[in-house]
N, C-alpha and C positions, 0 to 999 in steps of 0.2 A: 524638420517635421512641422507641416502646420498647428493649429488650435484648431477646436472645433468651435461652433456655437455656445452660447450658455443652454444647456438642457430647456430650461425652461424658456424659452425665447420661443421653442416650438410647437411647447405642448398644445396649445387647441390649435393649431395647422394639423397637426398628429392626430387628434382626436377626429375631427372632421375627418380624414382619411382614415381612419379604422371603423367609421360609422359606413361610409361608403362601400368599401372593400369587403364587407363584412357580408352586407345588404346586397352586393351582386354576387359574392358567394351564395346565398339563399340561407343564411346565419342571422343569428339575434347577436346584438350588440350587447357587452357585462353590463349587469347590474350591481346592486349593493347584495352582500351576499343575506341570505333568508334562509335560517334551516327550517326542516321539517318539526311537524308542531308535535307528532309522536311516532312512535314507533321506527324502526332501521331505516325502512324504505319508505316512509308518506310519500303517497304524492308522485311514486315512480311512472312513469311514460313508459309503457309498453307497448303502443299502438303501432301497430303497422308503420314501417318510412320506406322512403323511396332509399335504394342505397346510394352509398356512397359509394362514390367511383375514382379511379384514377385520372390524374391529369398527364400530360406530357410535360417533361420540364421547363418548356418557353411558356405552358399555361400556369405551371405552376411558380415562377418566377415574379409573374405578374400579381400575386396574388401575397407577398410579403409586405408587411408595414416595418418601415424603418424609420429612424430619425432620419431628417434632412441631407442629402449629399450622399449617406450609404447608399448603397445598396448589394445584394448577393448575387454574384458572378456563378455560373453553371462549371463546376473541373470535368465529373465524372456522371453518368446514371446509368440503368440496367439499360440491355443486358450487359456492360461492360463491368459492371459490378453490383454487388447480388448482398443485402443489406449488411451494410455497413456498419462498424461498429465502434474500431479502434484506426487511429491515424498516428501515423508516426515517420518520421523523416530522418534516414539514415546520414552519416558525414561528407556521402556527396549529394545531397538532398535528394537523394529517390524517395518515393513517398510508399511506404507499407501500410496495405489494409488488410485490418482483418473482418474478415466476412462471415457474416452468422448465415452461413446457408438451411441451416435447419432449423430456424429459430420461430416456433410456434408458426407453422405452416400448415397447423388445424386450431380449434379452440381448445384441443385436447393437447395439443404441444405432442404428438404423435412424432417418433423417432426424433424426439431434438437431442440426446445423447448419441445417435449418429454421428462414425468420423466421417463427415462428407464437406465442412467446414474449411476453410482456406483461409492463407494470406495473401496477398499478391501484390506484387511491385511495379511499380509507376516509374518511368523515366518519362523529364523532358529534353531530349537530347537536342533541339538548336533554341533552346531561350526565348519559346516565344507563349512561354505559359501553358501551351497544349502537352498533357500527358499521354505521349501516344504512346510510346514502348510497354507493354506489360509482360511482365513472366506472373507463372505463379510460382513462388517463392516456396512457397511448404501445401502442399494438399494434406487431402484425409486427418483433417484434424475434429476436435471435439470444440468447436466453440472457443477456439483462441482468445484468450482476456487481455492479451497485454502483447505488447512489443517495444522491446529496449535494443535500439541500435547498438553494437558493440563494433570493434573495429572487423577489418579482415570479411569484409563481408558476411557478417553473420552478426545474428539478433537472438536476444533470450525471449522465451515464451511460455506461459504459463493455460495449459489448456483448462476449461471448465471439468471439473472435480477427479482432477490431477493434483498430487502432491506436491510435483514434479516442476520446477523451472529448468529446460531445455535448452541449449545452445542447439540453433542451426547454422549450417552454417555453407556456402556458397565455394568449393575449393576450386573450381574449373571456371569460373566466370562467365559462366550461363544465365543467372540470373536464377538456380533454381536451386535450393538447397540439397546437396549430395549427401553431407553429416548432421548425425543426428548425436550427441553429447547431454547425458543429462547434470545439467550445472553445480544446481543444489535441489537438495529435498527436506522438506519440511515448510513449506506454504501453504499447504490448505488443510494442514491439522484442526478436528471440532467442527466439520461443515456437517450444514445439515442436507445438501442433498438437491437444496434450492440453485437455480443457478444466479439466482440474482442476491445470495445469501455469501456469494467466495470472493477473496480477495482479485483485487485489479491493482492497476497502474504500475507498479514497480518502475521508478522512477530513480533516475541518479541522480542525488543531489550536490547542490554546491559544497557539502562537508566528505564526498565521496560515497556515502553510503546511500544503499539501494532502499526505498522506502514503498510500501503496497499497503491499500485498505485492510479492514480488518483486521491484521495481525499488528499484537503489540510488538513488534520487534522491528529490527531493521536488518538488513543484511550487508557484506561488504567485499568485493574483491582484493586480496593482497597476489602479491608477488608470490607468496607459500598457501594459499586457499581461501578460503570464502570465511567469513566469520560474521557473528552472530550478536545483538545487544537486545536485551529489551528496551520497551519506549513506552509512553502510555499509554492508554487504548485508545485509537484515534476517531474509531465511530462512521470512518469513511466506507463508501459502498462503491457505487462506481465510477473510476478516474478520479485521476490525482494531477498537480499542479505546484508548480513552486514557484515566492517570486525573487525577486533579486535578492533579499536577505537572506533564499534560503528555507525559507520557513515554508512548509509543508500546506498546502489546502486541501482540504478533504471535505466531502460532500456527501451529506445521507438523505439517500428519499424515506427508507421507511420510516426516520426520525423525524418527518413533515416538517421540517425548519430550512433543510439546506446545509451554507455552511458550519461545518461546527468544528472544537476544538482548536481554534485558531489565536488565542490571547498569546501562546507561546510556543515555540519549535516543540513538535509532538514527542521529540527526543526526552524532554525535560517534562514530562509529565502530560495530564489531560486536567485542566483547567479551564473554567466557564464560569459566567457571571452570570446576573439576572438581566441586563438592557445590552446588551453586544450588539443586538438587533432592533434599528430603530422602529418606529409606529410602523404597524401594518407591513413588516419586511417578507411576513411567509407570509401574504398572500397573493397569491397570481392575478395577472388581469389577463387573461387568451380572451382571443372573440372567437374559438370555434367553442357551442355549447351541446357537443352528444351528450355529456352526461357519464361519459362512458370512464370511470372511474374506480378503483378497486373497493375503496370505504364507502360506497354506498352512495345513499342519499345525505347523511351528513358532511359530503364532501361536495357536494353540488348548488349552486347558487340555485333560487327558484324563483321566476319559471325559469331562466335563462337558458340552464343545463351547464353553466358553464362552472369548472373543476373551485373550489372556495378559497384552497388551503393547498399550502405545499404539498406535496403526494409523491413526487417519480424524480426528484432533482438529481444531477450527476453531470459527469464529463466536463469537470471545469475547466478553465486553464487562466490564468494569469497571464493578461495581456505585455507583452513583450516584442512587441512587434515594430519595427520602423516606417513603415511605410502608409499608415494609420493616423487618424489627429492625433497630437501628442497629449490634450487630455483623458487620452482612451489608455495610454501606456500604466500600465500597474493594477489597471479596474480587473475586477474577477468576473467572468464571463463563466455563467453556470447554464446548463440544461430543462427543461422541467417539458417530456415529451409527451407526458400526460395531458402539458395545458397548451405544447403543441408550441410553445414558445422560447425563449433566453432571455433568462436577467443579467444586468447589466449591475455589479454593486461597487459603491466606492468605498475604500476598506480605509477610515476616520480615524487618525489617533486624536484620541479625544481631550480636552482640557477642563480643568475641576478650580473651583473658586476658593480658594483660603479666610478663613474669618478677618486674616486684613485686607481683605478684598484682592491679594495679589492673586493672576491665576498662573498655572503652574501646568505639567503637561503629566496625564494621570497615570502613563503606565499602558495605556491598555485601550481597544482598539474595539470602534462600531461600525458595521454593516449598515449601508442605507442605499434605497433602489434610487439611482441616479434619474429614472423616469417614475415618480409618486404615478401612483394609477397608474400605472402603465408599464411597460415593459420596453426594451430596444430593440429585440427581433421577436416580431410578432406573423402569425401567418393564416389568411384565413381560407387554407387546406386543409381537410380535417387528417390528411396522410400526413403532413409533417411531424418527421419523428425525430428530431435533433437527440443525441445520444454523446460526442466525443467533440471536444474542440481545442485545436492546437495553433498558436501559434509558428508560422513557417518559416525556412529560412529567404524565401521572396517579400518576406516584409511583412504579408496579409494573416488572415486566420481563417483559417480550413475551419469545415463542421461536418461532422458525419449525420447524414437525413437515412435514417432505415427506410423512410417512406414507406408506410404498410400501414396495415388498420387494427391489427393487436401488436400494442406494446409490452402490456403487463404477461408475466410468465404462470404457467398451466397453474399453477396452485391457487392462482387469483382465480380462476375461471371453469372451475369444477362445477359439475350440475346443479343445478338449483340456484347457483350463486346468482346477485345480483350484475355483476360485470357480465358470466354468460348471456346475460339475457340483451344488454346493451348493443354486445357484438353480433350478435344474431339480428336483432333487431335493425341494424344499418347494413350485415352482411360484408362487416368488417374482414371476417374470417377468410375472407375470399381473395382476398389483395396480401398477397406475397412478392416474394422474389423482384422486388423494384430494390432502390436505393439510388442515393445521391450524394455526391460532395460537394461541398457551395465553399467558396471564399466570400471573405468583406471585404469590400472596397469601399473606397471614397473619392465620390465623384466630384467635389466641392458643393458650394453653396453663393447663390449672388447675395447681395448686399440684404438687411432686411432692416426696413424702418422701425424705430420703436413705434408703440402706439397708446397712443394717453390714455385710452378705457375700450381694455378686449372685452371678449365674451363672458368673460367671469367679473369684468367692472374693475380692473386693476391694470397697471403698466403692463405692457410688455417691451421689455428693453431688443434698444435694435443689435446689429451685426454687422461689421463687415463684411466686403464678399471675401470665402474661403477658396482657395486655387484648391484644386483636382491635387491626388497627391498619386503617383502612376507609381505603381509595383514595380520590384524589381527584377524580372524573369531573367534577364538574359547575365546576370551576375550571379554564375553557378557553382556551390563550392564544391571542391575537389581534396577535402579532407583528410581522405583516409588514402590519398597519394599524395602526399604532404610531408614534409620532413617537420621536427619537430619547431625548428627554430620559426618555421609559416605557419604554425599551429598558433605558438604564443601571439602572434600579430591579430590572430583573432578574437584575445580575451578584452579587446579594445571595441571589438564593436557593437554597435545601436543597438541589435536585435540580441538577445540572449539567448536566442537557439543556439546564433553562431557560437555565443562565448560558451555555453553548456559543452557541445559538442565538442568545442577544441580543448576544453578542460579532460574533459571525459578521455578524450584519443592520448592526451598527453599521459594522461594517471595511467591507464593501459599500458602505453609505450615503455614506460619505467626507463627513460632516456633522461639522465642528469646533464646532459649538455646544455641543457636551458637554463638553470639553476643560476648564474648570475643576471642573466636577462629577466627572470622573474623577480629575483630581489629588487633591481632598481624600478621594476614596475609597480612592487610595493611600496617604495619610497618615494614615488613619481605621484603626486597631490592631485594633479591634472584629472586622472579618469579614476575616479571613485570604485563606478563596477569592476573594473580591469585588475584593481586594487585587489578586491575580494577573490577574482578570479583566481590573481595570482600568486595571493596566500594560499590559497586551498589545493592549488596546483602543486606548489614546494610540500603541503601536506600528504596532499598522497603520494607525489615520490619518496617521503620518507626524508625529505630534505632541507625540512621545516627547524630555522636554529630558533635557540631560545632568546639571545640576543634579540633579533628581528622580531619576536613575537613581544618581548617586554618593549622595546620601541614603538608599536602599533598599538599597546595599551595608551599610551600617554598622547597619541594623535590625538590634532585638534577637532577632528568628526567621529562624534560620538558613534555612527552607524561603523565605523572602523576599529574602534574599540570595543565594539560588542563581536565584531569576527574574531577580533585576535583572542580575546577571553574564548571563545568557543573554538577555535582553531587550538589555543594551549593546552584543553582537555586532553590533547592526544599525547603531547611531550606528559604530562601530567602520569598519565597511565601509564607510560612507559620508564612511570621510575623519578620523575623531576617534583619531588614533593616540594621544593621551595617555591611553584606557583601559588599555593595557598594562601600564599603572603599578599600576592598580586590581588587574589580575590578578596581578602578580605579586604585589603584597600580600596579594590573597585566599588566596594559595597556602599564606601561613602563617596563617589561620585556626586557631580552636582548634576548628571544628567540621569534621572529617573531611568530612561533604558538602562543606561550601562549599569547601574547599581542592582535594578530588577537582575539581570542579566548575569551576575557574582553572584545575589544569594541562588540564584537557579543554578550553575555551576557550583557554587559550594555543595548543594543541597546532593546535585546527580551524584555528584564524586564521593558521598560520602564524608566528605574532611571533618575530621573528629570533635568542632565548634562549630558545625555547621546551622545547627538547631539555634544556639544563643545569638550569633549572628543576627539571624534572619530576626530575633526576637529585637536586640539591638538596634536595627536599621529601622525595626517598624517603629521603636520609642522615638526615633530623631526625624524619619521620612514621612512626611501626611501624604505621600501621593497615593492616591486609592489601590493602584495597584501593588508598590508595595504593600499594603495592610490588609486586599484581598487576598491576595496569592501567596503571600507569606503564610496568613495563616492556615490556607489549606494544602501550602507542605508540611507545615508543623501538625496539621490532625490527620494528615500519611504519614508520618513520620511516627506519631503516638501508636498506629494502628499496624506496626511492626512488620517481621517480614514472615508472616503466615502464607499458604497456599492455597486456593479454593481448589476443591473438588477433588482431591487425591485420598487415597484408602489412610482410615488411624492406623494401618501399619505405616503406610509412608509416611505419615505427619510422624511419629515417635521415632520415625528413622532420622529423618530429615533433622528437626532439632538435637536429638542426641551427634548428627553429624556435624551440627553446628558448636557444639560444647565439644566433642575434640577437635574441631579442628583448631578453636580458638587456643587449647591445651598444648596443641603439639606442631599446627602450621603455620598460626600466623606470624611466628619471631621472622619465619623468611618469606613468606607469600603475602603478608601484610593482614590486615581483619579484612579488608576493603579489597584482597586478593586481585590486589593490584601490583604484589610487588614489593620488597622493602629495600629502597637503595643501599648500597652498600658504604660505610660513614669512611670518610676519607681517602675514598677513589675517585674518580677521576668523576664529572656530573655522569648521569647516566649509568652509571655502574650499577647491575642488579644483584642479590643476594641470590634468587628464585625468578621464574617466570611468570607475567600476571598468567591469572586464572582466567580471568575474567574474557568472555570472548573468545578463547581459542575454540579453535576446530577439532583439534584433538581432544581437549577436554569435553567437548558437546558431543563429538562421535558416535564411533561403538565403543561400548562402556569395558568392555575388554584392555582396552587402549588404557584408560584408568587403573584398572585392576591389575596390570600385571605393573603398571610405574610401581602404586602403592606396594605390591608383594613386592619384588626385586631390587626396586630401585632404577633410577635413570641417570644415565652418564652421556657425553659428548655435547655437541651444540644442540640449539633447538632453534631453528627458523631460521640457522645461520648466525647464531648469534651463543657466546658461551657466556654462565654464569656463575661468581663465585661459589657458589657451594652446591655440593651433591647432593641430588635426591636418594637420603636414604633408606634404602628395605626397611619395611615395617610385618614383612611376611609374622613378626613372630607375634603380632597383634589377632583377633579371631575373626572367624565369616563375618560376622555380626558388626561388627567394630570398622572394618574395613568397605563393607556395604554403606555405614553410614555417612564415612565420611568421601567417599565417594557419588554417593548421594546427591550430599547436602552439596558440592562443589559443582557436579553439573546442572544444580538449579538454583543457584546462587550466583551475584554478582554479573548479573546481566543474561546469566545462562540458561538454556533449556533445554534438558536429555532427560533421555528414559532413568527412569530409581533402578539402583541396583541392589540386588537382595543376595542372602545368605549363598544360595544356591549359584548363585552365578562365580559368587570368589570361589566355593568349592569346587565349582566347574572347572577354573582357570588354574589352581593350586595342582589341582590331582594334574594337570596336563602339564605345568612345568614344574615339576616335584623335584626333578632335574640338573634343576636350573640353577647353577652355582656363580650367579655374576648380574650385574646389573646389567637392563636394556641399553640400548641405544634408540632413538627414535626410527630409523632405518628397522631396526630389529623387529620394534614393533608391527610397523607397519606393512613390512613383508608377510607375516599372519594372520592378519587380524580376516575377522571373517569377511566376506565383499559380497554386496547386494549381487542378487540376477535379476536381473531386470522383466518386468514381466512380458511375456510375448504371446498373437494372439494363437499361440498353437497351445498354450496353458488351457485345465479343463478344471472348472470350478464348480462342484454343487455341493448340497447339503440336505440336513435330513426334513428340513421343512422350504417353502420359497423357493425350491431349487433353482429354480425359471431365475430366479434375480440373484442367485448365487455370485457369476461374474463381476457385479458390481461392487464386491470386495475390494478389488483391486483398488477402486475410486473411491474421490469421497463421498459419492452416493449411499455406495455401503451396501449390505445386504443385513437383513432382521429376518430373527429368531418369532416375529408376528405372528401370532394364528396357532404357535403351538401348544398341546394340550398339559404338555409336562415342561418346563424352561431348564430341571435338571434332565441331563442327555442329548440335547439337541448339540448337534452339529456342522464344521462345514469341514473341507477338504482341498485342497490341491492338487491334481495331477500333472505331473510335468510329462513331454515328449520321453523322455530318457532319463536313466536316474542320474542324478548329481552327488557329491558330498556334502551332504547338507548338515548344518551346524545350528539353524538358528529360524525362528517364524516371528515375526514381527506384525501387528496392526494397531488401531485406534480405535475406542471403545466410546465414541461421542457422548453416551450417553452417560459415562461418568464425569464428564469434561472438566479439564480444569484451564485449555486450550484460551492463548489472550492474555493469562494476566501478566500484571502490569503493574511499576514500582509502587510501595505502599499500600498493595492491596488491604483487602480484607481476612480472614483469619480464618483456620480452618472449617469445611463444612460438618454439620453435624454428624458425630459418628455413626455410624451401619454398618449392617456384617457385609462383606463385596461378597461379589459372586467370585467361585474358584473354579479352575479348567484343566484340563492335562493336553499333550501334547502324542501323538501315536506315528510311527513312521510306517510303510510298507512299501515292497516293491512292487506287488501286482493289486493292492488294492483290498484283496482277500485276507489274506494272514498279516496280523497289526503287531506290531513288537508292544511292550509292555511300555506303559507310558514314561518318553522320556525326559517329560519336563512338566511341573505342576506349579500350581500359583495360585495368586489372586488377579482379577480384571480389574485394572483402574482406567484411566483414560488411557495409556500408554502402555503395551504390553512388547517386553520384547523376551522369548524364552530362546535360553541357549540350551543346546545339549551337545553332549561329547558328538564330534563330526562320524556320518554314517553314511552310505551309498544308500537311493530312496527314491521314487517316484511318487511317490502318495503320502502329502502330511497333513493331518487330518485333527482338529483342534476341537473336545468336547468341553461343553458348559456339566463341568461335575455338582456344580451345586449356586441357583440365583442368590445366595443369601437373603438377605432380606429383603433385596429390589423386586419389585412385580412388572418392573419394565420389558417390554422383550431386550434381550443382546443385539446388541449393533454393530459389525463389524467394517471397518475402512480401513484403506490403504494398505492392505496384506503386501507383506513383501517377504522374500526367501533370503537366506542367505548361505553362502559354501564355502570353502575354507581350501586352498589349493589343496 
């Protein structure tokens, strides 16, 4: 890989050409920003303009400012593709888009919940960079947010205010998805309805696990199911990014800064300083100035028009690319399609001076704009809508251009608002249905003289000439027709798409033939990344020894001893308590990471001195980040483990379930329901199953209730444990609710509360039942979603019209009614089924997000309480067969019954004056 220029070597060449470009666009060039002197709006420009029109993409090409030797190559535009949103590249590099066909195609965003939305797939089949081959891969979708290549041809998908992440999946090799699979549920728990408010990215990381904005948790495929951790709140909005450590980037627009939560892997907490972000980092320079921005006039330069302050950031991605200048590999490349441009930031670990003047390296990490004043993709079309940017596996980086003239979503641009008037004003509202894909390239640069007094009265140093550096098209991977052993050769190489991707297929594959080929790949000093690859790789086969992992702690590169410490969390949890040791040692590291890095690991796990530690390491370590970040685990750590937003029934549940469980389960499940190894067996030997993260344990809460009454006997996950789980049936409702409770929202966990009424439910049905489960046993019963379909008929007694949107996380409200107690809503199914059970989410109690160390219960209120009514023709209602309280999470059982019509009343709002909000209604039936 070549180098590039020094940055500044080019800035006033740059400046001149953004003065120019700007001024044949018919644009004013940025000023210093000037807010208004009173009022929301001073000063707004309402007057009549010529509009804004579209260009063709060879005019609109012309019209980009790049640093020296870039420039953006043309892949794709309408009508071959129809705004663009999300990019992503399958294991043999086909490229998936997902296309926001209905995305604000008036100022009113009229039908954008329409399925009329797409993905569509891209082949270059002879290597010469043109994607001509398209299928569409999934139609009639709702605004597709995400796309995660999985093997087998087929990707997961997460539609806009769906619950739901989706496998599609491709069985005939058409190119067009024939299966439809829904993966996992439980991703857009708490939305409000917004579409620029739900989780995106789902991304697989280098530690195997699935990670998306907004939601504190993480998700994970095993060989037995999908499981579940929380994480901290990560604050990201939309698109995600990782870079070679790993570490998660996430990016908020409506948090006008950009990136955030980035000092530490999101997994270990949410953590923020005060200067992360150097001088002047959230503010944009764009040279297109409409004005047309959602915050008004306080967000607009004056006169310029042009946008002041971060506003719309997203689509990052961590440049990882080969085929690029090599000092472009690692820099974060963000969105901001408001100011119509990309930042370019270089992510600093920073250094701190000690009072004997040694300096020392702090822990902890600053954001600074590689181009001061300026930005590295600039354009001055006021259509450029950069939205998604991914690094490919031909070396380059893809960017998704929506190209259109409204970016921001309907709720910005309701009547009267100041942004409708902008749009109307240019006649923005009228340019739809374009898009574009651009790649960057690098063309080189000739030689450049210094010069002893530029334009600003200062050096500018010169340059060599830089050689062209030519993509790699016709080297096409073939992935996911690959044996395992040609998978591993690729965690060696340049680009980390490639190494992602071959991680990924292998963890999938669950193929142990590679297993000493990857050990020596960890012991092989030579390729550091490959290194990481290939821990992580033996991690998710489950092939991860503890031997090898104590040897990578004591490597001579500290970035290899910070994997292994976070690779051994997993031996950890599964029973290997003598890493503690490891960590506590690593604490006194002389390398600031790896020490930060143990108390973070001591902290996640729980380990029972992990408090004094961290207190320890700050008496003997001055580096700042030790003494920040310590002490704001130690004031999460003070602040216990309360729940925001759940009913003082669930809060007295919860804690009394945490005093027995301590009383009666943790001799075998551990406190930290992890597990308590078994002393004198062989390593690895468990007493009990962790708790923590099963899928069973998070389930349907049924799955719980009958372990605790009966008992559980035989393997679990293929794996058997010294001691039985024994019946506690002769314990009460109450007692068993609680601690069932407290275990599926403890220890990383998140399921619905379970109450009195539901172990009575489960009791009276096995009253029978003289012998412990089996897991098999259980899971042959237990109740099973029906998935909703569009021959379902949903209204209610107020709204009706928006009834259906139950189903989503849009929701449907109880708004506008006269009485709050009585109001209702219903389901009618085609046919009746045996129905057992009505499940939804009640946002507006929300306790949806949190995340380790929160804060402590909400104020108490009486909740509202509801019943449940079955019938078969709609008319005659049986007698309510399940009653409650609404908290954020409602799930009511009742004894299984044949039903077409289940019909859920608000019997009393308690003390809330809110309307009811209802989302993601789901049924469930019981063979």
């Amino acid at each position: 890989m070549s180098r590039s220029a020094p940055v500044g070597s080019h800035r006033f060449v740059r400046s001149a050409l953004v003065v120019a470009l700007a001024a044949a666009a018919g644009l004013t060039v940025f000023g210093q920003a000037r807010l208004p002197e009173a009022g929301p709006h001073t000063r707004a420009d309402y007057a009549p303009k010529d509009p804004v029109l579209p260009r063709t993409p060879e005019e609109q090409e012309k019209l980009f400012v790049l640093p020296p030797g870039y420039r953006m190559e043309l892949v794709l535009a309408e009508p071959d593709v129809d705004t663009p949103a999300v990019i992503e590249f399958d294991g043999n590099g086909r490229m998936y888009i997902a296309e926001f066909v209905t995305y604000m195609n008036d100022v009113d965003g009229t039908g954008q919940h329409e399925p009329l939305s797409r993905i569509s797939r891209w082949e270059d089949r002879d290597g010469d960079g043109t994607y001509e081959t398209r299928t569409i891969f999934v139609d009639n979708l709702v605004l597709p947010r995400n796309i995660l290549p999985l093997d087998d041809n087929s990707i997961l998908v997460n539609e806009t205010a769906s619950n739901d992440l989706v496998k599609w999946t491709d069985t005939n090799n058409d190119g067009i998805a024939d299966r439809r699979e829904v993966w996992y549920t439980g991703v857009g728990v708490g939305r409000d309805g917004n579409l620029e408010h739900e989780q995106s990215g789902f991304v697989w990381g280098l530690d195997n696990w699935i990670y998306s904005t907004y939601n504190s948790f993480r998700i994970r495929w095993t060989p037995t199911g999908i499981i579940r951790e929380n994480t901290g709140a990560n604050g990201g909005q939309w698109g995600l990014s990782m870079d070679d450590d790993g570490k998660m980037w996430f990016v908020c627009g409506g948090c006008e800064r950009g990136p955030l939560n980035f000092q530490v892997p999101i997994q270990y907490g949410a953590y923020r300083i005060d200067d992360e972000y150097d001088e002047d980092f959230i503010i944009p320079y764009p040279i297109v100035g409409l004005g047309d921005v959602q915050g008004g006039m306080a967000r607009v330069r004056v006169p310029t028009g042009h946008v002041n302050h971060m506003t719309a950031t997203g689509g990052p991605d961590i440049v990882r690319a080969h085929r690029l200048p090599e000092d472009l590999y690692g820099d974060l490349l963000f969105t901001e399609p408001v100011g119509r441009l990309i930042r370019r930031a270089r992510i600093v670990k920073t250094e701190q001076e000690l009072p004997d003047g040694r300096r020392i390296k702090t822990g902890l990490t600053q954001l600074t704009n590689v181009y001061p004043k300026s930005e590295f993709i600039l354009s001055a079309d006021p259509l450029f809508r950069p939205v998604n940017i991914r690094t490919a596996p031909d070396g380059l980086v893809y960017i998704a251009d929506m190209y259109r003239g409204i970016i921001q979503e309907g709720n910005w641009t309701g009547p009267g608002s100041y942004l409708r008037h902008k749009i109307l004003q240019y006649q923005l509202d009228r340019i739809v249905h374009h898009g574009r894909i651009w790649r960057l390239r690098f063309d080189g640069t000739p030689a450049f003289p210094s010069t002893p007094a530029g334009p600003a009265a200062v050096e500018i140093p010169g340059q060599p000439e830089l050689p062209a550096i030519e993509p790699d098209f016709a080297t096409k991977p073939r992935m996911l027709e690959e044996t395992p052993a040609q998978l591993v050769r690729h965690l060696s190489h340049p680009n980390g798409w490639w190494r992602d991707n071959a991680q990924r297929l292998l963890v999938l594959k669950q193929d142990t033939s590679v297993v000493p080929e990857l050990v020596r790949i960890v012991r092989d000093r030579s390729n550091l990344l490959a290194r990481f690859h290939a821990l992580w790789t033996l991690e998710g086969l489950g092939a991860l020894e503890a031997e090898l992992v104590r040897e990578q702690m004591k490597d001579p590169e500290p970035r290899m001893r910070i994997q292994a410490i976070r690779a051994s969390e997993t031996l950890y949890k599964a029973g290997d308590r003598s890493f503690a040791d490891d960590y506590r040692a690593a604490a006194k590291d002389e390398d600031v990471d790896v020490a930060l890095q143990a108390l973070l690991t001591l902290n996640v796990l729980r380990v029972s001195d992990a408090q004094q530690i961290i207190k320890d390491t700050m008496a003997t370590n001055p580096a700042r980040g030790i003494q920040e970040i310590g002490r704001m685990m130690l004031a999460n750590a003070a602040r216990g483990r309360g729940m925001p937003g759940i009913t003082p029934t669930e809060q007295e549940r919860y804690e009394a379930g945490m005093r027995s469980y301590a009383e009666t389960c943790a001799a075998c499940h551990a406190e930290d329901g992890a597990g308590v190894p078994m002393a004198g067996a062989p390593e690895g030997t468990m007493m009990a199953p962790p708790l923590g993260g099963s899928p069973r344990v998070q389930g349907h809460r049924d799955y719980v209730i009958k372990v605790l009454l009966h008992g559980l006997t035989g393997p679990l996950g293929g794996r058997t444990y010294t001691n039985v789980m024994l019946p506690m049936g002769t314990q009460t409702d109450e007692w068993i609710a609680s601690v069932a409770s407290y275990i599926r929202n403890d220890f990383g966990n998140s399921g619905s509360f379970v109450t009195p009424d539901d172990v009575a439910r489960v009791r009276r049905a096995t009253e029978t039942r003289d012998r412990s489960w089996t897991v098999e046993e259980i899971e042959a019963v237990l109740p099973r979603v029906i998935e909703p379909q569009p021959d379902w008929r949903l209204t209610a007694s107020v709204n009706a019209d928006r009834a259906h949107q139950a189903l989503t996380t849009i929701g449907w409200s109880s708004a506008g009614a006269a009485d709050q107690a009585g109001v209702w809503f219903q389901v009618e199914l085609p046919e009746a089924r045996n129905l057992a059970e009505i499940e939804f989410n009640t946002p507006g109690m929300g306790r949806a997000g949190f995340g380790r160390g929160g804060p402590g219960a909400a104020a108490p209120q009486q909740p509202r309480q509801f019943q449940v009514q079955l019938s078969m023709d709609g008319q005659t209602w049986s007698e309510p067969v399940a009653r409650g309280e609404i908290g954020l999470h409602v799930a009511a059982g009742f004894p299984p019954q044949q039903a077409r019509f289940v019909r859920v009343t608000q019997t009393s709002p308690g003390t809330l004056t809110t309307p009811l909000q209802v989302t993601n209604v789901r049924l469930y039936e019981v063979p």
